[in-house]
KEZA-909322 format. One line per 2 residues: number of its first residue (from 1); their letters; for each residue x, y, z of N, C-alpha, C. Coordinates in steps of 0.001 Angstrom, whole numbers, plus 500000, padded with zeros to 6 digits. Layout:
residues N
NUM = A = X:Y:Z:X:Y:Z:X:Y:Z; ...
This chain:
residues 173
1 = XX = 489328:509582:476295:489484:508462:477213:488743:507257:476633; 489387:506268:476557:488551:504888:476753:487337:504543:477114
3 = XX = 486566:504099:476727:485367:503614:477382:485189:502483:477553; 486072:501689:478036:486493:500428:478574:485395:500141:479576
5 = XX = 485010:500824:480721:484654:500267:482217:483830:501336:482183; 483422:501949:482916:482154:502687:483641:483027:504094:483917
7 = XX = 483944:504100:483578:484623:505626:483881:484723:506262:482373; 484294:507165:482307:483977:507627:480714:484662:508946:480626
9 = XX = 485133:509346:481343:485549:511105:481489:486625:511300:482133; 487506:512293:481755:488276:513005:483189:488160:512558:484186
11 = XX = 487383:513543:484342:486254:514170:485332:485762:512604:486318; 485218:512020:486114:484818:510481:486361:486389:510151:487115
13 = XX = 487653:509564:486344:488724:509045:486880:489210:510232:487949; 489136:511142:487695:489654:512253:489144:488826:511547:490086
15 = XX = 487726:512147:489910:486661:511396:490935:486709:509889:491868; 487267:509123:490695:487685:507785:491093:488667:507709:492153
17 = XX = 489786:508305:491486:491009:507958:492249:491177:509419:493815; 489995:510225:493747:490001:510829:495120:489046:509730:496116
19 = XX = 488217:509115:495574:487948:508069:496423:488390:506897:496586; 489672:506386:495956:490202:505439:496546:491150:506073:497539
21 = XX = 491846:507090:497258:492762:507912:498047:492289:508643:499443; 491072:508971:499541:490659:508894:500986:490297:507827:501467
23 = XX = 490197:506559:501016:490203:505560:501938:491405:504693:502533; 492327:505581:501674:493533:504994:501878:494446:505154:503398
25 = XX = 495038:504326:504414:495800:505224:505456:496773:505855:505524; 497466:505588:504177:498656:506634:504279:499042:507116:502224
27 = XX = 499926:507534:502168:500542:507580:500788:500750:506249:499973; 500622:506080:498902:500648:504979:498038:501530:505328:496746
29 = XX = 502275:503927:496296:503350:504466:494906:502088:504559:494119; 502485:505678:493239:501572:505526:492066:501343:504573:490979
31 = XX = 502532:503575:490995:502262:502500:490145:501127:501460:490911; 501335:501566:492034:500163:500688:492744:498592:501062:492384
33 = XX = 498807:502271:492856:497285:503399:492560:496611:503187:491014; 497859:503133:490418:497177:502797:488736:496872:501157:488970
35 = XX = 497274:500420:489364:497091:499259:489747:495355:498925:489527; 495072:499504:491000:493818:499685:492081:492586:500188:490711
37 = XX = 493376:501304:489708:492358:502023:489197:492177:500639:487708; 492882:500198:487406:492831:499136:485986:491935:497558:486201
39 = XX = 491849:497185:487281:491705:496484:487670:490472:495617:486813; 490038:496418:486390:488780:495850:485298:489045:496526:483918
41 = XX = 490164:496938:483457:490356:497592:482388:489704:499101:482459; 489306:499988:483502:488741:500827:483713:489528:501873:483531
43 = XX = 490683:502568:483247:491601:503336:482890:492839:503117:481834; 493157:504218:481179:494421:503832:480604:495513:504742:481410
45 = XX = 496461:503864:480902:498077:504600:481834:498178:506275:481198; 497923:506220:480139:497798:507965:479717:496832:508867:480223
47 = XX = 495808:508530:480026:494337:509208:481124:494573:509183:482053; 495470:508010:483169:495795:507896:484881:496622:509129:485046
49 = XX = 497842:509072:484318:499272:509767:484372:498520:511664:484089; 497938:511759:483120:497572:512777:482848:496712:513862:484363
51 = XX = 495397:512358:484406:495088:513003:485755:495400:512951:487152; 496502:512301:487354:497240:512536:488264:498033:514306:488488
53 = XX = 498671:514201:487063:499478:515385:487086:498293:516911:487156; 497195:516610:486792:495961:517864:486989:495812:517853:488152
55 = XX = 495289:516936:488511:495106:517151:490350:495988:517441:491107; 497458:517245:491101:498668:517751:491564:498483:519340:491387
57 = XX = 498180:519705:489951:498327:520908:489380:497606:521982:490580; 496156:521377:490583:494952:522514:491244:494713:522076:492906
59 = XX = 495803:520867:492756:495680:520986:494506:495126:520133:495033; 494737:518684:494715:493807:517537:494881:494540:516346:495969
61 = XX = 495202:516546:495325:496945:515621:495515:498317:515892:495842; 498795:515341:496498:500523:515339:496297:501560:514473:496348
63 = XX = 502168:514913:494911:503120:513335:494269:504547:514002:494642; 504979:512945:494841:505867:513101:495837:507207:511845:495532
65 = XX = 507952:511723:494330:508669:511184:494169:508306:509784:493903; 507413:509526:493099:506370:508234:492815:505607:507684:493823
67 = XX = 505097:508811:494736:504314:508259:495752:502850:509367:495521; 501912:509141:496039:500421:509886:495838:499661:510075:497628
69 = XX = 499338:511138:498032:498461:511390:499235:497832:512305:498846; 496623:512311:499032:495237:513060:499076:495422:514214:500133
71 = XX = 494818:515706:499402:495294:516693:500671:493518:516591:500825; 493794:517869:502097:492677:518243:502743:491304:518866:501791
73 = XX = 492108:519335:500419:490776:520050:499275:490614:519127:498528; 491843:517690:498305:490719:517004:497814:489906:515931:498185
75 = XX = 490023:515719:500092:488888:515250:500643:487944:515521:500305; 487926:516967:500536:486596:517575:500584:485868:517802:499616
77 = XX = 486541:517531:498021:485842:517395:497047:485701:515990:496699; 486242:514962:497357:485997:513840:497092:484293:513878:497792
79 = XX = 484578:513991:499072:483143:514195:499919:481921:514531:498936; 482294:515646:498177:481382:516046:497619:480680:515476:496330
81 = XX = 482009:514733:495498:481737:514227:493883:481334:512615:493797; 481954:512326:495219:482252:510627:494679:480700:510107:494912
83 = XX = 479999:510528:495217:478763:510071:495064:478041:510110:493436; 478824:511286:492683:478353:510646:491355:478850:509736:490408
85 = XX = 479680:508956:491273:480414:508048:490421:478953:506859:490432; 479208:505893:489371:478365:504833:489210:478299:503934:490454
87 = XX = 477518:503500:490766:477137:502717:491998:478317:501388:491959; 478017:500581:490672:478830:499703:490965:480556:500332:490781
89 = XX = 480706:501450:490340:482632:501592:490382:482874:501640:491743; 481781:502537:492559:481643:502754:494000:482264:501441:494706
91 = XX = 481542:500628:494446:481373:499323:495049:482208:498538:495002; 482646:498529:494102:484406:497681:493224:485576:498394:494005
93 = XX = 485288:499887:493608:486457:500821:494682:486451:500446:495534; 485198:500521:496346:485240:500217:498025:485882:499205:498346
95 = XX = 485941:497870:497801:486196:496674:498428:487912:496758:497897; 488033:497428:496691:489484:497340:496341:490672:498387:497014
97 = XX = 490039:499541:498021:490490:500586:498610:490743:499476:499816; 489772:499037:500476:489607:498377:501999:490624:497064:501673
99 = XX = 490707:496342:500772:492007:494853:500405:493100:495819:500648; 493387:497019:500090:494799:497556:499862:494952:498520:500999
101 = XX = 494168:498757:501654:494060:499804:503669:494905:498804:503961; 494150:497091:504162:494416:495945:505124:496257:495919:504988
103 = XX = 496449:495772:503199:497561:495312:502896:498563:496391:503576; 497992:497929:503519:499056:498857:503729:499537:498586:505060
105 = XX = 498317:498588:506203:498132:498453:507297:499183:497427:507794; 499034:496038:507375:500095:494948:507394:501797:495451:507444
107 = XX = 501864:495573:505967:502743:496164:505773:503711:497445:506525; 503049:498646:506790:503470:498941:507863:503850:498418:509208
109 = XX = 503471:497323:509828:503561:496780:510838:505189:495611:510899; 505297:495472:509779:506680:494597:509485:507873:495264:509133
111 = XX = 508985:495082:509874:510191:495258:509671:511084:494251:509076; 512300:494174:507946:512770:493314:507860:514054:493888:506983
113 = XX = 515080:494120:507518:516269:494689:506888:517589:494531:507295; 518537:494207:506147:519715:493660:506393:520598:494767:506771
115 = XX = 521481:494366:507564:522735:495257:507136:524686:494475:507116; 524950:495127:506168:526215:494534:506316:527384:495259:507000
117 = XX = 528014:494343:507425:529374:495131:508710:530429:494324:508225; 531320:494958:509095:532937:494180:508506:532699:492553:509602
119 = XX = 531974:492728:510304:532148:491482:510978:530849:490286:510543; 530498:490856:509412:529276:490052:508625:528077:490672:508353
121 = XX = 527188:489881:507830:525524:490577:508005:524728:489925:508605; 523920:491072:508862:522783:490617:510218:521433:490932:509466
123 = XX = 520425:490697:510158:519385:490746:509727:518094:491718:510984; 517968:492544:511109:516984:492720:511592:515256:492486:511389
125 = XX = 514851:491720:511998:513212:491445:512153:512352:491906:512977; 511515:492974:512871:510406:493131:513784:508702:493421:513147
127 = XX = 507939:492606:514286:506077:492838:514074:505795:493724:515486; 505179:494417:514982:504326:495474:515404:503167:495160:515292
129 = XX = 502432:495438:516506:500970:495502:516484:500319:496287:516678; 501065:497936:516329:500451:499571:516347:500627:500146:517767
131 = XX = 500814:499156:518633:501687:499899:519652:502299:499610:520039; 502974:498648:520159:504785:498080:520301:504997:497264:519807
133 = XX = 506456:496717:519777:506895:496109:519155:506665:494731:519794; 505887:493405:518863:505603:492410:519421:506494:491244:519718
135 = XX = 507807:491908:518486:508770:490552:518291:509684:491651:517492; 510950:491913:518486:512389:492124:517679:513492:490871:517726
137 = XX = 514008:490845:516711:514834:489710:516432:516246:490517:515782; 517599:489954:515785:518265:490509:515131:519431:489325:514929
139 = XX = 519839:488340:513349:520050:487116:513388:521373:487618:512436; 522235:486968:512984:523624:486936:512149:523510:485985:510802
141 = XX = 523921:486241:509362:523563:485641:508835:524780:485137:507943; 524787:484473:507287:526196:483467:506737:526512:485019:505314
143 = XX = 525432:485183:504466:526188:486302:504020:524717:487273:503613; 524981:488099:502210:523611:489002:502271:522361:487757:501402
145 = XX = 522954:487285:500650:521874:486377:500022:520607:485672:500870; 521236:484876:501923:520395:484292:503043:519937:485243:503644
147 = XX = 520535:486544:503972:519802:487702:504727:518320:487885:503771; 518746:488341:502750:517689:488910:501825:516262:488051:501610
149 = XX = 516927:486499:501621:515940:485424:501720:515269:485352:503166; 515556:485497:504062:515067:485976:505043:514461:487358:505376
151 = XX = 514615:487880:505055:513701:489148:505126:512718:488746:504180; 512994:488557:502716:511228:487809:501796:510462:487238:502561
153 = XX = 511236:486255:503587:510116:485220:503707:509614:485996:505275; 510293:486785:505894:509739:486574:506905:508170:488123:506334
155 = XX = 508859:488739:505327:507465:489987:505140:506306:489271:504859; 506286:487823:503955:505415:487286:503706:504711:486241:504700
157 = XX = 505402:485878:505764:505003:485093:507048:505302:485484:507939; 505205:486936:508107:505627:487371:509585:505011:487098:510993
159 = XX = 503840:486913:510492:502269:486289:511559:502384:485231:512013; 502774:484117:511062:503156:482801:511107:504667:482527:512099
161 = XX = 505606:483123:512019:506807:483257:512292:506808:483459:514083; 506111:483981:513958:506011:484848:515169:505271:483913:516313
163 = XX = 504157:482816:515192:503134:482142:516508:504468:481159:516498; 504905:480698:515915:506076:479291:515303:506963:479515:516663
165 = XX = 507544:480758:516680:508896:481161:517611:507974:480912:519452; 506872:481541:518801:506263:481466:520511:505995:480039:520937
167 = XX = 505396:479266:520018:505129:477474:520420:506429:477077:520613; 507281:477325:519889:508434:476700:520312:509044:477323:521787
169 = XX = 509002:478067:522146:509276:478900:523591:508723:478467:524456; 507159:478181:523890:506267:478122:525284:505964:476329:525448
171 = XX = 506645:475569:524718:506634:474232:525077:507389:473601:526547; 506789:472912:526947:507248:471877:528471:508182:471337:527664
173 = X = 509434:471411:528585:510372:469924:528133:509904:468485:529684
């Protein structure tokens, strides 16, 4: 392995990536996860890929069609190891696990998908705020292009969208 960053071993990057993976709230693509782990040049894609597929092997993990979730044995060895990771990878992880919780978290909460019919395409839009739905929308659209552009923009301003539609509702004429 590389000795790029503060992860010097195997052993070290297992370690790593069971503690970003229990802080995580749900499953993550693994191209993201290698993402999370490079971020300072701290891994290579061969050392990631490799220990990904070990921890799959003995039970740490489960990959799942380019996706990664942490099982229950390797909580519990995360519990146990990630304290010998270096203080500052700790620290870098932590804040880079908790940016990408927020993002997942978000993300889950937005809906935005086209569909096409013989009588055109529509667009479905909805925000969630973990227990209902705060705003369903469903907008006829001229064809899929404008759909698609609408769904981008609304995943990326869905928050915004949402106060926009309500000021405009809740104005006096």
């Amino acid at each position: 392995m590389d000795e790029n960053g503060y992860v010097f071993s195997p052993l070290d990057l297992k370690i790593l990536l069971l503690f970003l993976l229990r802080r995580l709230p749900s499953e993550i693509d693994t191209e993201r996860l290698m993402l999370l782990c490079e971020e300072d040049g701290v891994v290579s894609y061969f050392d990631y890929t490799i220990g990904l597929e070990e921890m799959s092997e003995s039970g740490q993990i489960i990959l799942d069609e380019g996706y990664c979730s942490i099982t229950d044995r390797g909580r519990t060895t995360a519990e146990a190891l990630e304290s010998s990771l270096p203080y500052s990878v700790r620290f870098h992880a932590e804040q880079t696990a908790a940016a990408e919780a927020d993002r997942m978290r978000r993300d889950s909460s937005i809906t935005a998908r086209h569909v096409s019919e013989d009588t055109g395409c529509s667009v479905e839009l909805r925000l969630n705020d973990g227990i209902s739905d705060i705003l369903s929308l469903r907008l006829l659209c001229a064809d899929e292009v404008q759909a698609k552009s609408i769904e981008r923009n609304f995943r990326r301003h869905a928050e915004d969208s949402y106060q926009k539609i309500v000021k405009i509702l809740s104005e006096e004429e």
